[in-house]
N, CA, C and O atoms as a Maestro MAE file, in Angstrom:
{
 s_m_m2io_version
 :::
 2.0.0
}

f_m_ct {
 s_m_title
 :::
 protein
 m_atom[272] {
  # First column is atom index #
  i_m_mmod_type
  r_m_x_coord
  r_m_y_coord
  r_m_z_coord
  i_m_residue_number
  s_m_chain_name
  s_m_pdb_residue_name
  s_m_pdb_atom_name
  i_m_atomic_number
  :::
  1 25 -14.008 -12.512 -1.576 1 A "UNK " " N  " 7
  2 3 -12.784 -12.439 -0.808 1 A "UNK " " CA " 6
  3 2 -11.864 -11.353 -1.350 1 A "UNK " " C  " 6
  4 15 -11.158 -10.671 -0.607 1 A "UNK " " O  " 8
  5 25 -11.898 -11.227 -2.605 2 A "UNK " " N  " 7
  6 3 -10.868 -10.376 -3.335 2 A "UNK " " CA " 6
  7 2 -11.182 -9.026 -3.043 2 A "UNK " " C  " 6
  8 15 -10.285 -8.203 -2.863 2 A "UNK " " O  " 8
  9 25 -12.662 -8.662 -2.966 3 A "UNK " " N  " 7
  10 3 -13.246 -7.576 -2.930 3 A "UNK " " CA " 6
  11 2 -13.008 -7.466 -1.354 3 A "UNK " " C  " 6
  12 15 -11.893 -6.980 -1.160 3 A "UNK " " O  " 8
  13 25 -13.522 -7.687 -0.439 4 A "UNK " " N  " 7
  14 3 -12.596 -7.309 0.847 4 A "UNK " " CA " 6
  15 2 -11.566 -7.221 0.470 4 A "UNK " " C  " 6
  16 15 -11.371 -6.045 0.164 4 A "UNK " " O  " 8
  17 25 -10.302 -8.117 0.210 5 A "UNK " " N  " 7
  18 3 -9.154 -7.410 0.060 5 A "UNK " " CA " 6
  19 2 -8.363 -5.950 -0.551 5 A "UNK " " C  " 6
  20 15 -7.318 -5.300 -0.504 5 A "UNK " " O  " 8
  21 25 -9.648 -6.000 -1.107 6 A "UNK " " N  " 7
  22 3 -9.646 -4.562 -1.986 6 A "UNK " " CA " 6
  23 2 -9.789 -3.371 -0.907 6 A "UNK " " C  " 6
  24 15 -8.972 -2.551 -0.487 6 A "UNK " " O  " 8
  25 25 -11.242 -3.616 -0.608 7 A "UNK " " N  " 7
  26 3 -11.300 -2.597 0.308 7 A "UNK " " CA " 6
  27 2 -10.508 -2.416 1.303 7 A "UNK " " C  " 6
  28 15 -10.398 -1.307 1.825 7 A "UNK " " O  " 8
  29 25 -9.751 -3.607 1.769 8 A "UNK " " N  " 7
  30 3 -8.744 -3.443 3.097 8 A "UNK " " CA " 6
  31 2 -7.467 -2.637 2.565 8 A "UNK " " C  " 6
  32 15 -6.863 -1.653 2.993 8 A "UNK " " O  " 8
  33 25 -7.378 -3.105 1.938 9 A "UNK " " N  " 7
  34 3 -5.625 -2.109 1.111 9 A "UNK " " CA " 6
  35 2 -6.203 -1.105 0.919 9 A "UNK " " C  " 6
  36 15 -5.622 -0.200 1.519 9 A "UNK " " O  " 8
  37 25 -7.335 -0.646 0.224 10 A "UNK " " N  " 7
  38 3 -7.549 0.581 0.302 10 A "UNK " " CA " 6
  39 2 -7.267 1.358 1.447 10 A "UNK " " C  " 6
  40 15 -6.284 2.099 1.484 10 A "UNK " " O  " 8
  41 25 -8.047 1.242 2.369 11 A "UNK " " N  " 7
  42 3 -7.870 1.512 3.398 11 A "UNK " " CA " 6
  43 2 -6.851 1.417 4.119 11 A "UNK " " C  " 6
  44 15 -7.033 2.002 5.186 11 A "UNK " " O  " 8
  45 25 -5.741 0.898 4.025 12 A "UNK " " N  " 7
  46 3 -4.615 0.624 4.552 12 A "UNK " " CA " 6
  47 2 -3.579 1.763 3.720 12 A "UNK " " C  " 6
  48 15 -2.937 2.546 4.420 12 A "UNK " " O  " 8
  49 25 -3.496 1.799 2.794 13 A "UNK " " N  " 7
  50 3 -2.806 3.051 1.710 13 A "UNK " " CA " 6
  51 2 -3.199 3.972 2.084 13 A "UNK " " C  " 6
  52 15 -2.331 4.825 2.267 13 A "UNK " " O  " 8
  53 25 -4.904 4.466 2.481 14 A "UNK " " N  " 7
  54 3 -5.184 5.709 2.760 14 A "UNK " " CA " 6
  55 2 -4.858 6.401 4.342 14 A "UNK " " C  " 6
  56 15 -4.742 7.593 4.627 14 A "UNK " " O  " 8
  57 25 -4.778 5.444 5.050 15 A "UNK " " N  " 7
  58 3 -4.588 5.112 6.349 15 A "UNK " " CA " 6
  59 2 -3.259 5.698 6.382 15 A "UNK " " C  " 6
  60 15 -3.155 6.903 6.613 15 A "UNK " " O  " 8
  61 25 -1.976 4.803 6.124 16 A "UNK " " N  " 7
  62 3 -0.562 5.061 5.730 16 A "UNK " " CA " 6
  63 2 0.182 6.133 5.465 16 A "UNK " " C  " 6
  64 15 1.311 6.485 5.806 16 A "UNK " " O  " 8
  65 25 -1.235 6.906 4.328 17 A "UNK " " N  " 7
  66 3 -0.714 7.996 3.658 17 A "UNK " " CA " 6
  67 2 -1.025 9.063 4.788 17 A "UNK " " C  " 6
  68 15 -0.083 9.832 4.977 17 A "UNK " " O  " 8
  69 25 -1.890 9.229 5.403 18 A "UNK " " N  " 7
  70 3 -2.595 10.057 6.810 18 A "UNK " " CA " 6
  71 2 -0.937 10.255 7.507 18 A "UNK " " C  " 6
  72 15 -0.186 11.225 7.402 18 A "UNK " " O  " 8
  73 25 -0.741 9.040 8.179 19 A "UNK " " N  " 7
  74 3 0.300 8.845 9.201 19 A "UNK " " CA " 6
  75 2 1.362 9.307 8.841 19 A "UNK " " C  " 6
  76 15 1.755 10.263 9.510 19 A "UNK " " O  " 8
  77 25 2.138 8.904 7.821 20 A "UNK " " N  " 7
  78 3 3.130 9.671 6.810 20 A "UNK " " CA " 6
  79 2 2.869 11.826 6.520 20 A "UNK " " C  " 6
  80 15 3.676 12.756 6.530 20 A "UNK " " O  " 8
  81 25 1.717 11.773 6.358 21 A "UNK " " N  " 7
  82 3 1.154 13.674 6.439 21 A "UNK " " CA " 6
  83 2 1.416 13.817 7.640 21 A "UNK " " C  " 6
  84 15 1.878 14.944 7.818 21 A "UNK " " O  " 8
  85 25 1.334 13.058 8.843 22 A "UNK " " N  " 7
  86 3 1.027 13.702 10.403 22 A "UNK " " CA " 6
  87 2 2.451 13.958 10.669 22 A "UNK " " C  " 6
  88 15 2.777 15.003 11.233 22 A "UNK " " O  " 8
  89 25 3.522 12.889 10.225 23 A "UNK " " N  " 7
  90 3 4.584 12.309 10.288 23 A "UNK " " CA " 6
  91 2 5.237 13.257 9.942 23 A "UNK " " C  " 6
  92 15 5.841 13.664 10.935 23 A "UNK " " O  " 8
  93 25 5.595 14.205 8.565 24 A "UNK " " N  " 7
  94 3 5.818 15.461 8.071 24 A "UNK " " CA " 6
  95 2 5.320 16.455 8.771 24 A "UNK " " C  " 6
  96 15 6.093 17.409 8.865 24 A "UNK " " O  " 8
  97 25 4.286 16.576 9.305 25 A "UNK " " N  " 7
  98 3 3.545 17.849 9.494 25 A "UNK " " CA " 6
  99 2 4.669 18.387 11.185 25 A "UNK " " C  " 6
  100 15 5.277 19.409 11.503 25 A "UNK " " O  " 8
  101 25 4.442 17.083 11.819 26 A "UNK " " N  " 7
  102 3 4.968 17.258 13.211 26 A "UNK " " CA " 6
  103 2 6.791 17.436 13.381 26 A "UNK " " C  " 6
  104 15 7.499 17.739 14.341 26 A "UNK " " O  " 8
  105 25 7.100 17.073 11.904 27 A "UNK " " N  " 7
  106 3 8.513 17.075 12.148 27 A "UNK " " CA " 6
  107 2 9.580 17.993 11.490 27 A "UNK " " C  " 6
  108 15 10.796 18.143 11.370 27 A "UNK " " O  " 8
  109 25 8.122 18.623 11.062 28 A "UNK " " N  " 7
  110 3 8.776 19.878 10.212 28 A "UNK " " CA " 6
  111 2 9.500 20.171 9.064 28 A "UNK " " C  " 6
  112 15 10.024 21.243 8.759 28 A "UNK " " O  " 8
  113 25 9.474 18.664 8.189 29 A "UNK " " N  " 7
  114 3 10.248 18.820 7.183 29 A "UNK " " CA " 6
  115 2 10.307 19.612 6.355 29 A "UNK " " C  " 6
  116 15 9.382 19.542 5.545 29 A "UNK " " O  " 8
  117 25 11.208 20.571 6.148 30 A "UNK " " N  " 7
  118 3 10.717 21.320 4.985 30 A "UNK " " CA " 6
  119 2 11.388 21.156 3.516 30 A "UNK " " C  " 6
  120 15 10.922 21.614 2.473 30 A "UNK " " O  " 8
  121 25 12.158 20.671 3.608 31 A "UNK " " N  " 7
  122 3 13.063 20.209 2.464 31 A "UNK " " CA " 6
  123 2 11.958 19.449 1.405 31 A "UNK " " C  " 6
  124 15 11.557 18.335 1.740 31 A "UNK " " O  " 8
  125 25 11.364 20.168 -0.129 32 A "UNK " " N  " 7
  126 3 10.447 19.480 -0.672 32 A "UNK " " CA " 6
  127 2 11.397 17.968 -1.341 32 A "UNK " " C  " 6
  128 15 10.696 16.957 -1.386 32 A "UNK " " O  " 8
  129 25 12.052 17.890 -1.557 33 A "UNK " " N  " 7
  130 3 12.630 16.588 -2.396 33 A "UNK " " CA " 6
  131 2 12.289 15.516 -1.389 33 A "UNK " " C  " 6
  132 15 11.618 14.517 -1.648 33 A "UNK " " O  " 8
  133 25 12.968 15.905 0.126 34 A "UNK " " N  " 7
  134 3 12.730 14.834 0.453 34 A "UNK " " CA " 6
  135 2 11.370 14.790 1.451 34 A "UNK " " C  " 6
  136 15 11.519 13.919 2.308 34 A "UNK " " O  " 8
  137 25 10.497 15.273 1.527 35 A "UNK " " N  " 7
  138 3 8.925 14.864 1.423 35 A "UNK " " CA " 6
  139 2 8.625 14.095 0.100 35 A "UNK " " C  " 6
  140 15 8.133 12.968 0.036 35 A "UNK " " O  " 8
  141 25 8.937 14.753 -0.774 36 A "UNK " " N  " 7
  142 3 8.204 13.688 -2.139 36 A "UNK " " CA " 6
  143 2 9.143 12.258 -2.051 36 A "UNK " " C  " 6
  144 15 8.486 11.227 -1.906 36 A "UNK " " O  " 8
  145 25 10.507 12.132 -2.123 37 A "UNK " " N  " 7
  146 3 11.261 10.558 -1.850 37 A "UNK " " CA " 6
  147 2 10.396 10.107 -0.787 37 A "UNK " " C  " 6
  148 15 10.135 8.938 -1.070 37 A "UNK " " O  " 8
  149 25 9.615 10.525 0.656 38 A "UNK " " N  " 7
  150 3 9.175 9.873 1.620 38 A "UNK " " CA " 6
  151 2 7.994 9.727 0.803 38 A "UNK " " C  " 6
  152 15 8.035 8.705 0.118 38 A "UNK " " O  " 8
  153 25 7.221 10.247 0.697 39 A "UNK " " N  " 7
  154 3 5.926 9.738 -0.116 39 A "UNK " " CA " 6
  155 2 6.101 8.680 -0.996 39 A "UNK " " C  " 6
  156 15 5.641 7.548 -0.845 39 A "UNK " " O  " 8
  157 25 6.889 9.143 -2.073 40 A "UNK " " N  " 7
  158 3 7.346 8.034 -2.665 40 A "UNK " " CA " 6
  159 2 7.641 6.489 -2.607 40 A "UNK " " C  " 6
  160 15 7.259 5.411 -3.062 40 A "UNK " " O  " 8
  161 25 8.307 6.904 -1.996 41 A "UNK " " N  " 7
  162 3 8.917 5.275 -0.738 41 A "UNK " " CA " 6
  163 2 7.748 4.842 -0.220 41 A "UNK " " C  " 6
  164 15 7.633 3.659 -0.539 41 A "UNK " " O  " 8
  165 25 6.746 5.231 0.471 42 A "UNK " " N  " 7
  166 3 6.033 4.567 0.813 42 A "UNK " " CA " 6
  167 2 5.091 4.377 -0.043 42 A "UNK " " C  " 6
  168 15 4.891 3.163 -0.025 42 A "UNK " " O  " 8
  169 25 4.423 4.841 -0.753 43 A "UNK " " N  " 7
  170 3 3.673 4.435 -1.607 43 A "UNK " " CA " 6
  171 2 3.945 3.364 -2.354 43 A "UNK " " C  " 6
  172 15 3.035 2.557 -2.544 43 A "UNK " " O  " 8
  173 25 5.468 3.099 -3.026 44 A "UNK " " N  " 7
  174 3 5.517 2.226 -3.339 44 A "UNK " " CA " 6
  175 2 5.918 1.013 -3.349 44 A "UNK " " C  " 6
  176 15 6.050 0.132 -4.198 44 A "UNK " " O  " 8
  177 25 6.162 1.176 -1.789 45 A "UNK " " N  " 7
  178 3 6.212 -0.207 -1.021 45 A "UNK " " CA " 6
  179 2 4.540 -0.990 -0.491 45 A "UNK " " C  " 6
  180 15 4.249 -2.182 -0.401 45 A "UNK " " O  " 8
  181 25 3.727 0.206 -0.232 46 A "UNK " " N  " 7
  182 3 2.582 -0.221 -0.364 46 A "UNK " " CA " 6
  183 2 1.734 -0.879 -1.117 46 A "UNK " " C  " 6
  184 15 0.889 -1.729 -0.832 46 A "UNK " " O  " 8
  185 25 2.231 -0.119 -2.680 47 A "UNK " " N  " 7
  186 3 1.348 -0.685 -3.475 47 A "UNK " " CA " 6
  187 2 2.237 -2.019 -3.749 47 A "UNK " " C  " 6
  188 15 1.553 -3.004 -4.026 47 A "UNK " " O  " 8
  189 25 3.186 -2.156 -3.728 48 A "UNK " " N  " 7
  190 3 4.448 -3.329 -3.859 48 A "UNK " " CA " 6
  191 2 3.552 -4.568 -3.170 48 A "UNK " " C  " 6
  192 15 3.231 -5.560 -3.825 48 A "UNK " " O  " 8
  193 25 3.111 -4.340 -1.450 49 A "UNK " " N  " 7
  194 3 2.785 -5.584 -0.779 49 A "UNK " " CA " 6
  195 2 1.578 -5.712 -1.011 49 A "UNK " " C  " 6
  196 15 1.163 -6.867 -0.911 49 A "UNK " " O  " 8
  197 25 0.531 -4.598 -1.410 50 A "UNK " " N  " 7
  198 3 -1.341 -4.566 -1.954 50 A "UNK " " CA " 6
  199 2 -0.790 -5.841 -3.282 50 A "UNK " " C  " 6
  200 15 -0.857 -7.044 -3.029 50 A "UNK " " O  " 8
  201 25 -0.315 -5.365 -4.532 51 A "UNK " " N  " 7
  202 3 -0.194 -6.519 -5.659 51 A "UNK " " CA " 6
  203 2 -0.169 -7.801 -4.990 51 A "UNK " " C  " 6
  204 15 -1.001 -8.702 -5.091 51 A "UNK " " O  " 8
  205 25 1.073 -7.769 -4.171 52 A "UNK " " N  " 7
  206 3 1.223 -9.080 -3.569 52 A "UNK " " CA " 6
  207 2 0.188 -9.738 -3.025 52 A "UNK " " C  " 6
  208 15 -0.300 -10.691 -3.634 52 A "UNK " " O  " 8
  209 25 -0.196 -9.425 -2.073 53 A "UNK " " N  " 7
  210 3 -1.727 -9.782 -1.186 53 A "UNK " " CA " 6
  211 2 -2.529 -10.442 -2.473 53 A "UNK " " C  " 6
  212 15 -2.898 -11.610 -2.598 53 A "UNK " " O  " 8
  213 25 -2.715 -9.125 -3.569 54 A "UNK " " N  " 7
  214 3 -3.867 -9.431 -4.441 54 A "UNK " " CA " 6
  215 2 -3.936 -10.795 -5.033 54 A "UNK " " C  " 6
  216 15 -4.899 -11.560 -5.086 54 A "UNK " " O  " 8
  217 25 -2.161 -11.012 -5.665 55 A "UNK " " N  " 7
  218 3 -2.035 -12.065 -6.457 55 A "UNK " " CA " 6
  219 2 -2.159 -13.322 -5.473 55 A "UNK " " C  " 6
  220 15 -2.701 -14.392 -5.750 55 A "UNK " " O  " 8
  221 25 -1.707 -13.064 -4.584 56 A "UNK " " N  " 7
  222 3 -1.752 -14.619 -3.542 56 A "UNK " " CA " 6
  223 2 -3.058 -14.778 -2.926 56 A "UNK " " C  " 6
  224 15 -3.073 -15.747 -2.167 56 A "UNK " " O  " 8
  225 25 -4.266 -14.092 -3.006 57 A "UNK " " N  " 7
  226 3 -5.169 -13.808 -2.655 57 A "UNK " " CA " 6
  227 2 -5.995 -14.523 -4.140 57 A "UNK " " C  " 6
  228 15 -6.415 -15.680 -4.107 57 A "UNK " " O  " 8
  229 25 -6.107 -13.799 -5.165 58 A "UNK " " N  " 7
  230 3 -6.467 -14.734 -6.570 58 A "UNK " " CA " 6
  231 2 -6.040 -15.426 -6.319 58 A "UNK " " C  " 6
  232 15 -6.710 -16.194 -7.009 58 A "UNK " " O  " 8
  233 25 -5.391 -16.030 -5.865 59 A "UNK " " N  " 7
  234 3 -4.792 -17.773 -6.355 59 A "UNK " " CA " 6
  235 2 -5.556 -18.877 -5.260 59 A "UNK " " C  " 6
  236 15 -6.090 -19.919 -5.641 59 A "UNK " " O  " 8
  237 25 -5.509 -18.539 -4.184 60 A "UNK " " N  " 7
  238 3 -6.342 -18.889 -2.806 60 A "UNK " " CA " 6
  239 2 -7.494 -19.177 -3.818 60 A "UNK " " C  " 6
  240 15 -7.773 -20.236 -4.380 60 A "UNK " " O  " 8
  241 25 -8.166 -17.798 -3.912 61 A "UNK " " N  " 7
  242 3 -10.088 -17.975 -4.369 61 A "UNK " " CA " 6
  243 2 -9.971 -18.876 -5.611 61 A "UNK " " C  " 6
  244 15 -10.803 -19.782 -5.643 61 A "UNK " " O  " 8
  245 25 -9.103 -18.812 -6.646 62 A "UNK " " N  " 7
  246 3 -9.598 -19.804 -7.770 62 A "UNK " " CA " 6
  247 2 -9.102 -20.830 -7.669 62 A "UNK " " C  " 6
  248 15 -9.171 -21.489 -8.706 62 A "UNK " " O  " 8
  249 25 -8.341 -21.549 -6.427 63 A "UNK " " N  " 7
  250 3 -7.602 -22.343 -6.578 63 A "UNK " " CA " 6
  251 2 -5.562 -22.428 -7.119 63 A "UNK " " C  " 6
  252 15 -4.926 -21.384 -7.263 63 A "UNK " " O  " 8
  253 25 -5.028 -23.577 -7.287 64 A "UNK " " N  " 7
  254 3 -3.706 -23.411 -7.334 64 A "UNK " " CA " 6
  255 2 -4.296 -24.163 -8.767 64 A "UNK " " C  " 6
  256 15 -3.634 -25.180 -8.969 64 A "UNK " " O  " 8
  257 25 -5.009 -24.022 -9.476 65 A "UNK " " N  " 7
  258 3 -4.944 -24.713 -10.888 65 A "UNK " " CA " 6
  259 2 -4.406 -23.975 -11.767 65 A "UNK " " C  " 6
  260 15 -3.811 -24.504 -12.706 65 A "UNK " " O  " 8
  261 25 -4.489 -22.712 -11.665 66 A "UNK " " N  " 7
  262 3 -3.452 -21.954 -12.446 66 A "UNK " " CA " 6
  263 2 -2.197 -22.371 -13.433 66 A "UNK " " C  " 6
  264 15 -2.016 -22.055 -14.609 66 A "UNK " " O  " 8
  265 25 -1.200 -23.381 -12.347 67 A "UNK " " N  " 7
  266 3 -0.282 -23.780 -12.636 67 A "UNK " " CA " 6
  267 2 0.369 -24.685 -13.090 67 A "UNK " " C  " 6
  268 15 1.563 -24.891 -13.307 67 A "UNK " " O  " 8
  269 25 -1.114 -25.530 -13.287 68 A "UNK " " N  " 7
  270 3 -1.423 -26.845 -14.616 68 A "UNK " " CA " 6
  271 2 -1.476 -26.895 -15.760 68 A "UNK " " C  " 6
  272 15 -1.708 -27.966 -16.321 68 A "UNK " " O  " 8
  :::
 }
 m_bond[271] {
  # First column is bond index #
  i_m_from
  i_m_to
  i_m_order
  :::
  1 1 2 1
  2 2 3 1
  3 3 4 2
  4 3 5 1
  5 5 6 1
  6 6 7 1
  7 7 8 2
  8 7 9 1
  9 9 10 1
  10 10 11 1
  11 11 12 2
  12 11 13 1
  13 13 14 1
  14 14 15 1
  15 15 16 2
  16 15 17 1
  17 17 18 1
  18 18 19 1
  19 19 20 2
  20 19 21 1
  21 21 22 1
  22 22 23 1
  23 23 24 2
  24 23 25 1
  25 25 26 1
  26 26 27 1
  27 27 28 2
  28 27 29 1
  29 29 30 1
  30 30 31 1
  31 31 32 2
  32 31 33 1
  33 33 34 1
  34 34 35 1
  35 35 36 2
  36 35 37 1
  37 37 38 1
  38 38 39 1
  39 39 40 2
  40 39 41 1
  41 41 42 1
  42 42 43 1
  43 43 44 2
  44 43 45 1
  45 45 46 1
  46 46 47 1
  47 47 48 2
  48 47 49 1
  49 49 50 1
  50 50 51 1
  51 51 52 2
  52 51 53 1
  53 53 54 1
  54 54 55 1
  55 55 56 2
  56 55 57 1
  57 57 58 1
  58 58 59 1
  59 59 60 2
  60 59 61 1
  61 61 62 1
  62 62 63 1
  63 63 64 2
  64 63 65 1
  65 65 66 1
  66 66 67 1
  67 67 68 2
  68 67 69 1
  69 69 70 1
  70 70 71 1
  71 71 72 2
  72 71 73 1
  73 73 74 1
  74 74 75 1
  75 75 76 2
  76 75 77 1
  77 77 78 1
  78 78 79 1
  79 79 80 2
  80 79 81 1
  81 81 82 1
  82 82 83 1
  83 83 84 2
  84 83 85 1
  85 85 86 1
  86 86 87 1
  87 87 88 2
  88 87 89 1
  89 89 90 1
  90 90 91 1
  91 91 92 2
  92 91 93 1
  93 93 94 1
  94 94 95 1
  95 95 96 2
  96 95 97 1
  97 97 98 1
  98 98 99 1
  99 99 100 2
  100 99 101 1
  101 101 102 1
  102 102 103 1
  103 103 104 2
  104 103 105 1
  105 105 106 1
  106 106 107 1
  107 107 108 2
  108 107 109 1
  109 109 110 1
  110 110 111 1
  111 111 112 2
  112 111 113 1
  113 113 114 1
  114 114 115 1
  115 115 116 2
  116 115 117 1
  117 117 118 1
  118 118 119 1
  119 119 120 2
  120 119 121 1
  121 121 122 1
  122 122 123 1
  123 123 124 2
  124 123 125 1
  125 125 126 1
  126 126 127 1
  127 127 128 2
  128 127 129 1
  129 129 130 1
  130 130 131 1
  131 131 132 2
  132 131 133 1
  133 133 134 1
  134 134 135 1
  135 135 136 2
  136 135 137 1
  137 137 138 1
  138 138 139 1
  139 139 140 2
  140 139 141 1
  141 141 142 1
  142 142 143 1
  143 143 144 2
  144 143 145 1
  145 145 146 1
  146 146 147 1
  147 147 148 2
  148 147 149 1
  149 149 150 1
  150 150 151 1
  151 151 152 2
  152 151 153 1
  153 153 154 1
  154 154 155 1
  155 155 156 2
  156 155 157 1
  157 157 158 1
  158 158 159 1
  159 159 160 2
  160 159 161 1
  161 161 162 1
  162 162 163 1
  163 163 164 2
  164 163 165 1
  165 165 166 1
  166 166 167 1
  167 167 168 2
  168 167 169 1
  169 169 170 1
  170 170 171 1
  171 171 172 2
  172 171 173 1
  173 173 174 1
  174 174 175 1
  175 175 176 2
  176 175 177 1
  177 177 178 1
  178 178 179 1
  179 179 180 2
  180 179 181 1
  181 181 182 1
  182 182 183 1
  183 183 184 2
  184 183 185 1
  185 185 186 1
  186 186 187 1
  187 187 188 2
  188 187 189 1
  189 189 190 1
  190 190 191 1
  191 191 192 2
  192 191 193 1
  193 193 194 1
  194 194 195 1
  195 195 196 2
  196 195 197 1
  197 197 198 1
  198 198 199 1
  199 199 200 2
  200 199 201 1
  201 201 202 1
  202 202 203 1
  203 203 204 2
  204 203 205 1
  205 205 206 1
  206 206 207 1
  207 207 208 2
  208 207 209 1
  209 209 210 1
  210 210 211 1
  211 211 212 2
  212 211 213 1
  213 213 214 1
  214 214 215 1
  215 215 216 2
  216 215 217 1
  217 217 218 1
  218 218 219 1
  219 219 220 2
  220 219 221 1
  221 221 222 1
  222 222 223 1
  223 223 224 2
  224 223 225 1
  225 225 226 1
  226 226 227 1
  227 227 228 2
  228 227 229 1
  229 229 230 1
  230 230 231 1
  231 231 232 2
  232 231 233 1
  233 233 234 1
  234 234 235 1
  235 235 236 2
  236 235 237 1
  237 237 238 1
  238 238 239 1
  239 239 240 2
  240 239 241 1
  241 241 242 1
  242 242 243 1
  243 243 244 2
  244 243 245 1
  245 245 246 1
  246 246 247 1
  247 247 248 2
  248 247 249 1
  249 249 250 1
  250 250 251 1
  251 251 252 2
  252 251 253 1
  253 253 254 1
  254 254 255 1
  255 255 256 2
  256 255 257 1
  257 257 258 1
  258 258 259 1
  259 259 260 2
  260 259 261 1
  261 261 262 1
  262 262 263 1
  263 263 264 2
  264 263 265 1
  265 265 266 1
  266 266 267 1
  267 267 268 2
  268 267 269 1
  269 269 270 1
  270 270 271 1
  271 271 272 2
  :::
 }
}
């Protein structure tokens, strides 16, 4: 289960990051600071909700015994 989840965030980050390039490309930003803050930002809101998924995702597969 974890390992799908893996591969799905992967894919979802790489996905993200595409849309975000198309997103710049079409809108002409040229200002570099704020291309890198947009990258930024999203990346690490991404990887922010991937952890999340992961950890609530471990806890699902081994159970809630964890917390015994």
């Amino acid at each position: 289960m974890v390992t799908n989840m893996v591969i799905f965030l992967t894919v979802l980050v790489y996905g993200v990051n595409f849309l975000v390039y198309m997103y710049l490309k079409v809108n002409h930003i040229k200002d570099y600071l704020e291309k890198i803050a947009i990258y930024f930002g999203t990346n690490m809101t991404l990887l922010f909700t991937s952890g999340i998924f992961l950890f609530f995702g471990k806890l699902v597969e081994d159970g809630i015994l964890a917390f015994e």
